[in-house]
ZAMARGU-4260 file (C-alpha; in steps of 0.2 Angstrom, whole numbers, plus 5000, padded with zeros to 4 digits):
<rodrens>
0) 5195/5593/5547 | 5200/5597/5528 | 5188/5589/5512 | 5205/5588/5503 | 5214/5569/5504
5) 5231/5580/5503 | 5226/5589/5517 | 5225/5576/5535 | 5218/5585/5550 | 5236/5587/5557
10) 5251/5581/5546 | 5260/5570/5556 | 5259/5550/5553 | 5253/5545/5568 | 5262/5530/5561
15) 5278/5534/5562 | 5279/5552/5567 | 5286/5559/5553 | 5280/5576/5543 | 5268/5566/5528
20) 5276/5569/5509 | 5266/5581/5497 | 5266/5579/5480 | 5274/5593/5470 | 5266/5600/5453
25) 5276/5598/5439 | 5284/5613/5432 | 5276/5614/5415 | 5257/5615/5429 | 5267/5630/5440
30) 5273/5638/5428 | 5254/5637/5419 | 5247/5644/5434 | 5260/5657/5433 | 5254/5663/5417
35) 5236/5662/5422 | 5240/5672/5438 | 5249/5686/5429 | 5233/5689/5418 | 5221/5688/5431
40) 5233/5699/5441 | 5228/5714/5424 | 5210/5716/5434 | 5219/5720/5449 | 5231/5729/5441
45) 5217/5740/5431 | 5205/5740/5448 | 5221/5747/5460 | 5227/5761/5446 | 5211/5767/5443
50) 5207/5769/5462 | 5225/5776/5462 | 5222/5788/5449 | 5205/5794/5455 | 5211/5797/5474
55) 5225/5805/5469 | 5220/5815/5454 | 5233/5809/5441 | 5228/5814/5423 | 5244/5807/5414
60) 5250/5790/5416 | 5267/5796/5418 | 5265/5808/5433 | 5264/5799/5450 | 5274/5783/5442
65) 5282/5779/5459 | 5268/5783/5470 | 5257/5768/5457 | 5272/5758/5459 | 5272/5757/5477
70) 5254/5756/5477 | 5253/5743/5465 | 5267/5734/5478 | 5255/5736/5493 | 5241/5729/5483
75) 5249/5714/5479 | 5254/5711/5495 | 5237/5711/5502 | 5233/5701/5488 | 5245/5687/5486
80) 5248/5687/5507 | 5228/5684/5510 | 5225/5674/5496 | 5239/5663/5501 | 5235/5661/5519
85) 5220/5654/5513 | 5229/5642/5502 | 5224/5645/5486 | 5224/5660/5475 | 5211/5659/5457
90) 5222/5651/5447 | 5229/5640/5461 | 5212/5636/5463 | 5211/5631/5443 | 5227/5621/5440
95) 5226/5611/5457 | 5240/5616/5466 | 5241/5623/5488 | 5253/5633/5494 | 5256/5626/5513
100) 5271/5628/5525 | 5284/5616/5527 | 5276/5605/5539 | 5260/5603/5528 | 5249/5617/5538
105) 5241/5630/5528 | 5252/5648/5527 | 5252/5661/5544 | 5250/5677/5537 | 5266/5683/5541
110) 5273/5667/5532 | 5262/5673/5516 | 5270/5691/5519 | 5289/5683/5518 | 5284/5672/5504
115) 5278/5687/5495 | 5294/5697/5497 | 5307/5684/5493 | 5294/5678/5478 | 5300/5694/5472
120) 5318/5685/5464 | 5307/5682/5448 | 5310/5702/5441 | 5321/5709/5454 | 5339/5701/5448
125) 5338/5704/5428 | 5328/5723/5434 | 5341/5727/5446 | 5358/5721/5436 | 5351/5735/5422
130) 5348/5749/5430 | 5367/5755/5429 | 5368/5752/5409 | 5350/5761/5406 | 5347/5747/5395
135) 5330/5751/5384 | 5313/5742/5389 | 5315/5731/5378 | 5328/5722/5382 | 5326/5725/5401
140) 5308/5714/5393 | 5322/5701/5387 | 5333/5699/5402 | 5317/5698/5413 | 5309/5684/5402
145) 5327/5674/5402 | 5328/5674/5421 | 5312/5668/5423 | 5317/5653/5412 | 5334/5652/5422
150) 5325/5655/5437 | 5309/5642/5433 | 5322/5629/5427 | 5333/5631/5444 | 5319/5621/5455
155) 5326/5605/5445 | 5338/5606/5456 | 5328/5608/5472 | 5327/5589/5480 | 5308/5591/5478
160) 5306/5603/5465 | 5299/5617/5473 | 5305/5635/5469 | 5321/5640/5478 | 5311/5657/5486
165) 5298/5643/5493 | 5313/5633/5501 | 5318/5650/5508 | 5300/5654/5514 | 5297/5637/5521
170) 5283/5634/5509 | 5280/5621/5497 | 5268/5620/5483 | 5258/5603/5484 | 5248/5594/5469
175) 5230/5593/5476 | 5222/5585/5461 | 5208/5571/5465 | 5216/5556/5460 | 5205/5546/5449
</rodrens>
């Protein structure tokens, strides 16, 4: 049996047998944690590259680009897929909010792991569509930062809110703050 009031040992009203409704965090709260996430993610970030660059002996930044990439893609994989199967990642854990699946249990990994690939819609589209025009950073910076607004703003028309990759997933973000 879970502490959290959010959480019932199964989620099923015994009631009425119907799945139990979770709240869903507003946006400006999941796009908060989103911020939060991506700064606590520079730790990671400088943990994985430096044990990249020492195993593989990289002295320049620029040589062994892809191999980091795909390193760096592994890493978070591990990361986001335990930490989610858990329920909470750090800054989940700070602003309130539970990743579960769709009937209110926590994540299987393998549900973590899809969620993880399809969460991947934030950058991959405005990335992608540039690739052809070799558009500079900059504005490759600017198209990724519009389409995470675009994309942010597109869970307003979700029924419950939730982000369209997490209706894809079968996961939904719930509001676990104590009410007072």
């Amino acid at each position: 049996m879970s502490d959290s009031p959010l959480m019932p040992e199964d989620s099923v009203d015994s009631s009425t047998d119907s799945p139990l409704i979770f709240t869903t965090p507003s946006l400006a709260r999941r796009m908060a944690c989103w911020f939060y996430e991506g700064m606590l993610l520079f730790g990671v970030i400088f943990l994985a590259g430096y044990l990249f660059g020492t195993l593989s002996q990289t002295k320049h930044a620029l040589d062994n680009r892809h191999g980091l990439q795909a390193f760096l893609f592994l890493i978070f994989a591990i990361y986001f897929t335990w930490l989610w199967s858990k329920g909470q990642t750090l800054a989940m854990k700070t602003w309130h909010i539970k990743v579960l699946d769709a009937s209110g249990q926590p994540l299987t990994q393998s549900r973590a792991l899809l969620r993880y690939f399809l969460s991947w819609v934030w950058f991959l589209p405005p990335i992608v569509a540039a690739i052809p025009f070799q558009l500079p950073a900059q504005v490759v910076g600017l198209l990724v930062l519009v389409w995470v607004f675009v994309w942010a703003l597109s869970s307003k028309f979700q029924l419950r809110g939730q982000y369209w990759h997490d209706v894809w997933a079968g996961t939904q973000l719930v509001d676990v703050q104590k009410k007072t």
